[in-house]
KEKE-3310 file (N, C-alpha, C; in steps of 0.2 Angstrom, whole numbers, plus 5000, padded with zeros to 4 digits):
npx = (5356:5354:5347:5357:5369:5374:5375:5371:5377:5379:5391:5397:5399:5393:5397:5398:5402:5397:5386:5369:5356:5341:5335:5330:5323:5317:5310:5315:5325:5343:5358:5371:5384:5394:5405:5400:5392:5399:5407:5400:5391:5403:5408:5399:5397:5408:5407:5397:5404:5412:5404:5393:5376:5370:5357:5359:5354:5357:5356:5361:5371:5376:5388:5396:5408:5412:5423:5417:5403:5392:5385:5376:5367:5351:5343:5331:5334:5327:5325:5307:5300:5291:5295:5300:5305:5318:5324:5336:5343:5342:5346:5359:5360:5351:5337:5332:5319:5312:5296:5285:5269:5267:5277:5292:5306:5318:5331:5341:5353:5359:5374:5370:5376:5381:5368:5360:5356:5344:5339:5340:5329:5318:5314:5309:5297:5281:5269:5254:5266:5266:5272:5269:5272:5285:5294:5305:5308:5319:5337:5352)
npy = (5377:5388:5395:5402:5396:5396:5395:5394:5405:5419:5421:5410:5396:5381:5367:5352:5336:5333:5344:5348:5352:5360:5353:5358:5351:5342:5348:5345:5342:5335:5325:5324:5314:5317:5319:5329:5336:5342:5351:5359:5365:5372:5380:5389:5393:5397:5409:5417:5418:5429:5440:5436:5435:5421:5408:5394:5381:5369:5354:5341:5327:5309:5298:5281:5270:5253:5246:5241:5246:5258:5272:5287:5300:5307:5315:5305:5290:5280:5262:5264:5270:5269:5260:5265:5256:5261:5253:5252:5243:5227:5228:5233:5245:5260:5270:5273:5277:5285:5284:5296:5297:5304:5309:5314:5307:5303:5298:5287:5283:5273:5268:5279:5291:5310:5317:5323:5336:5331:5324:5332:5343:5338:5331:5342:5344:5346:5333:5325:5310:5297:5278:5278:5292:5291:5283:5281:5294:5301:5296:5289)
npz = (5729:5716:5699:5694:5697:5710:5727:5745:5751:5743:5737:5732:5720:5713:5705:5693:5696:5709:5713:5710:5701:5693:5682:5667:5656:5662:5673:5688:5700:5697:5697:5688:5684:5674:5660:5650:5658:5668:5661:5656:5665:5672:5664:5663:5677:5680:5673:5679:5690:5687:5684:5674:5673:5669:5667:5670:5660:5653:5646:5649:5642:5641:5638:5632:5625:5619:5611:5596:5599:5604:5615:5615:5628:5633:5647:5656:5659:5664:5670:5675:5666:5654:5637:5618:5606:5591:5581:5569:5565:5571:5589:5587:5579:5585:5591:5606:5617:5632:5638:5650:5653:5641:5637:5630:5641:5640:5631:5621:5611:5604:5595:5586:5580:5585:5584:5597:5599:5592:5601:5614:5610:5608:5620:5623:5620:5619:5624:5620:5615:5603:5600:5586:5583:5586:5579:5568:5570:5573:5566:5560)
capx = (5359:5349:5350:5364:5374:5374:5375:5365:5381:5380:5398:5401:5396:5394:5397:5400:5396:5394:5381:5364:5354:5337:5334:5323:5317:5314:5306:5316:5333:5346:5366:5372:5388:5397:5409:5397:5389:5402:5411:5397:5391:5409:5408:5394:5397:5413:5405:5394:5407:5416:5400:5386:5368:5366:5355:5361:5350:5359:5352:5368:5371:5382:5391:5401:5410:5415:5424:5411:5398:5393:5380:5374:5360:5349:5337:5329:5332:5324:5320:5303:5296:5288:5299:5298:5313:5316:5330:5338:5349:5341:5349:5366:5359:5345:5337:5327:5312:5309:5290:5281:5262:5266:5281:5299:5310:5324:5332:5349:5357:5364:5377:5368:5378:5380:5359:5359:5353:5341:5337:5339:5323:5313:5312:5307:5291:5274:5267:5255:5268:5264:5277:5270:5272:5291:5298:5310:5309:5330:5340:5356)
capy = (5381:5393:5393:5403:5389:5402:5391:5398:5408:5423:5421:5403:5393:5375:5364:5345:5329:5334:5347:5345:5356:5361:5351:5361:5347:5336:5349:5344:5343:5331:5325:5321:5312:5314:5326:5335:5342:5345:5355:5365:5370:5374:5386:5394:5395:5402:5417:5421:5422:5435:5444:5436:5431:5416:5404:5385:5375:5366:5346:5336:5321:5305:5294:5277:5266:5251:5241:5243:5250:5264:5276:5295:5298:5312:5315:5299:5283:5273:5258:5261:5272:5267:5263:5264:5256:5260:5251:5254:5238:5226:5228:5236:5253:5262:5275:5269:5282:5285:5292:5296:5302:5303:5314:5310:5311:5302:5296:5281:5283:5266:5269:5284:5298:5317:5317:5321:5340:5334:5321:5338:5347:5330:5331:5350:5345:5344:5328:5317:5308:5289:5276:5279:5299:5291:5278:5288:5300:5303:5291:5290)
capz = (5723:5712:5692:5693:5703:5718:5734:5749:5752:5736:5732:5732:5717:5714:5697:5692:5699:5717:5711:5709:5698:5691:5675:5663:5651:5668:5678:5694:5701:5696:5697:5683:5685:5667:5656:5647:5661:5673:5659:5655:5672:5676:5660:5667:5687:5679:5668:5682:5696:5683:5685:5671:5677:5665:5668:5668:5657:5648:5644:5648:5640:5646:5634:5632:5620:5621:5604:5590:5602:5610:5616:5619:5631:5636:5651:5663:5656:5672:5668:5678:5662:5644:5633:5615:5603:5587:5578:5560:5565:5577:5595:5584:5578:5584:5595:5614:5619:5636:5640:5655:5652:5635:5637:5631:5648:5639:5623:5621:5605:5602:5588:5583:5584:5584:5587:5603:5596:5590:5607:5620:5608:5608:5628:5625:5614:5623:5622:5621:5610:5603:5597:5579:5582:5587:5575:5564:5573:5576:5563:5561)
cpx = (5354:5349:5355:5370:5374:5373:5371:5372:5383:5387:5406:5397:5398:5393:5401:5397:5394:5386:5375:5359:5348:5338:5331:5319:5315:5309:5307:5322:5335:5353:5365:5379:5391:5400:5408:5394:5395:5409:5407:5393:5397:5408:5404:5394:5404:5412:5401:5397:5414:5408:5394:5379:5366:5365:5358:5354:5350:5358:5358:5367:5376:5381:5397:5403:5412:5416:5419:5406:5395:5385:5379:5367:5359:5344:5337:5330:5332:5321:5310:5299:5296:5294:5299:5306:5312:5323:5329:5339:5346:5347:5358:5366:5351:5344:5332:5324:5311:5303:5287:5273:5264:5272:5286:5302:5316:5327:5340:5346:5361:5367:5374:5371:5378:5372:5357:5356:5344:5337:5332:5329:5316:5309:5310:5299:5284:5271:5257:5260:5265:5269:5277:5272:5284:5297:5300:5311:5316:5333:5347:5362)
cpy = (5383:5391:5396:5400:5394:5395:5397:5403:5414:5421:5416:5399:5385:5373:5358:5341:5328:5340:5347:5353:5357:5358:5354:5358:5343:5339:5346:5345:5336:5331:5322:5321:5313:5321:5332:5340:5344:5352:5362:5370:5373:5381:5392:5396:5400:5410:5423:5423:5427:5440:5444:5437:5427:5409:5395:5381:5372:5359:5342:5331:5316:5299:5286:5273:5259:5245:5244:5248:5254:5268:5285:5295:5304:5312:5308:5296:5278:5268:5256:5266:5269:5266:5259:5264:5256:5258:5250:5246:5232:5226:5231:5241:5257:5267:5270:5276:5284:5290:5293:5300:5303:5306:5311:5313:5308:5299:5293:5284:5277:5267:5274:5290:5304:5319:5319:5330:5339:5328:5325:5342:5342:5331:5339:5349:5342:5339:5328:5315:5301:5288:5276:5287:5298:5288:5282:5293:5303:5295:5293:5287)
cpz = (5718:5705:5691:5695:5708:5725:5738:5751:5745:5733:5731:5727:5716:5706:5698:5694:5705:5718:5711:5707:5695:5683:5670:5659:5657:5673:5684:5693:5701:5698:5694:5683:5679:5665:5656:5652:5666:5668:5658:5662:5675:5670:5662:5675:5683:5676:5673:5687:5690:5682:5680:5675:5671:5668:5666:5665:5653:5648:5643:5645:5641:5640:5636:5626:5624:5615:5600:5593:5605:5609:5616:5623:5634:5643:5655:5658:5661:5668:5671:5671:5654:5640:5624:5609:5597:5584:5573:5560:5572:5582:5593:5585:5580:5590:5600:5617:5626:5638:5648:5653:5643:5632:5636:5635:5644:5635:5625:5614:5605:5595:5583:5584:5581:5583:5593:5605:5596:5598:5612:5615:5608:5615:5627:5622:5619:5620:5622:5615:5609:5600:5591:5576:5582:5581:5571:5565:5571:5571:5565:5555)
residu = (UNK:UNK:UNK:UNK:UNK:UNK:UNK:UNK:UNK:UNK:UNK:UNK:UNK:UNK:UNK:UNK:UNK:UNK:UNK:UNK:UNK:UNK:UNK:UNK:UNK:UNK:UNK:UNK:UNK:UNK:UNK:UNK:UNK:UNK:UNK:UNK:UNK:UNK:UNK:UNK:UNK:UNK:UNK:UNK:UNK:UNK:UNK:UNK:UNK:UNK:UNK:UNK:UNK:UNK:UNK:UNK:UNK:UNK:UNK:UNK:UNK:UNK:UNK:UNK:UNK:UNK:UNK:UNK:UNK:UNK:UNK:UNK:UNK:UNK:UNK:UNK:UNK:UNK:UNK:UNK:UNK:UNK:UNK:UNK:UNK:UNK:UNK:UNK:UNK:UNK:UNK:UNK:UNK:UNK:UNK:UNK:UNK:UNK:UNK:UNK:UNK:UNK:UNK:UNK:UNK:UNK:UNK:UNK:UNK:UNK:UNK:UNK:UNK:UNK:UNK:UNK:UNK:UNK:UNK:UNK:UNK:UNK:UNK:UNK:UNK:UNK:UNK:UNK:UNK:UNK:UNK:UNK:UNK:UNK:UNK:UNK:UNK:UNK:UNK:UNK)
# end
């Protein structure tokens, strides 16, 4: 599948959780099993089998609640890379950093919400970053 969702076949496009797509803050290809991206890549396979050419590179994000708690989350959050926590609220409220080489691949929002703006820009930003370049970074 190309950026445009295009399959190897021009006038079959593909979008959701069976998908797999160029990630732009990640620099590889990914599936991302959740809402927000199966909504937006359908918006987009939709616009361009109506005849756009707009590129998919939209930075999903995948969400849960559960009672008082809950998260947003962008990019890798593998537990095999760096991770740096900065909590307002111990283990309550806070944001969780993930880097590689110095670079944010991926940011948890625990009970921090509608941030997830400034999250997706975070993983755009050329590193080297450090955890004192990080703590307070993103509140909430």
């Amino acid at each position: 599948m190309n950026e445009y969702l295009q399959t190897s076949q021009p006038d079959i496009y593909a979008a959701g959780d069976s998908a797999n797509f160029f990630h732009s803050a990640l620099g590889r290809r990914v599936r991302v099993e959740h809402e927000d991206n199966a909504v937006q890549m359908g918006k987009t396979a939709g616009r361009n089998m109506a005849g756009a050419s707009d590129a998919y590179t939209h930075v999903p994000m995948i969400y849960s609640d559960l009672f008082d708690l809950g998260y947003e989350a962008v990019g890798d959050i593998s537990s095999k890379l760096r991770t740096v926590s900065d909590w307002q609220e111990p283990f309550k409220k806070g944001v969780i950093y993930y880097l590689d080489d110095g670079q944010v691949r991926g940011v948890v929002l625990w009970n921090v919400w509608d941030k997830t703006d400034e999250a997706r820009a975070l993983m755009q930003e050329n590193g080297p970053l450090s955890e004192k370049d990080l703590k307070g970074r993103i509140t909430g």
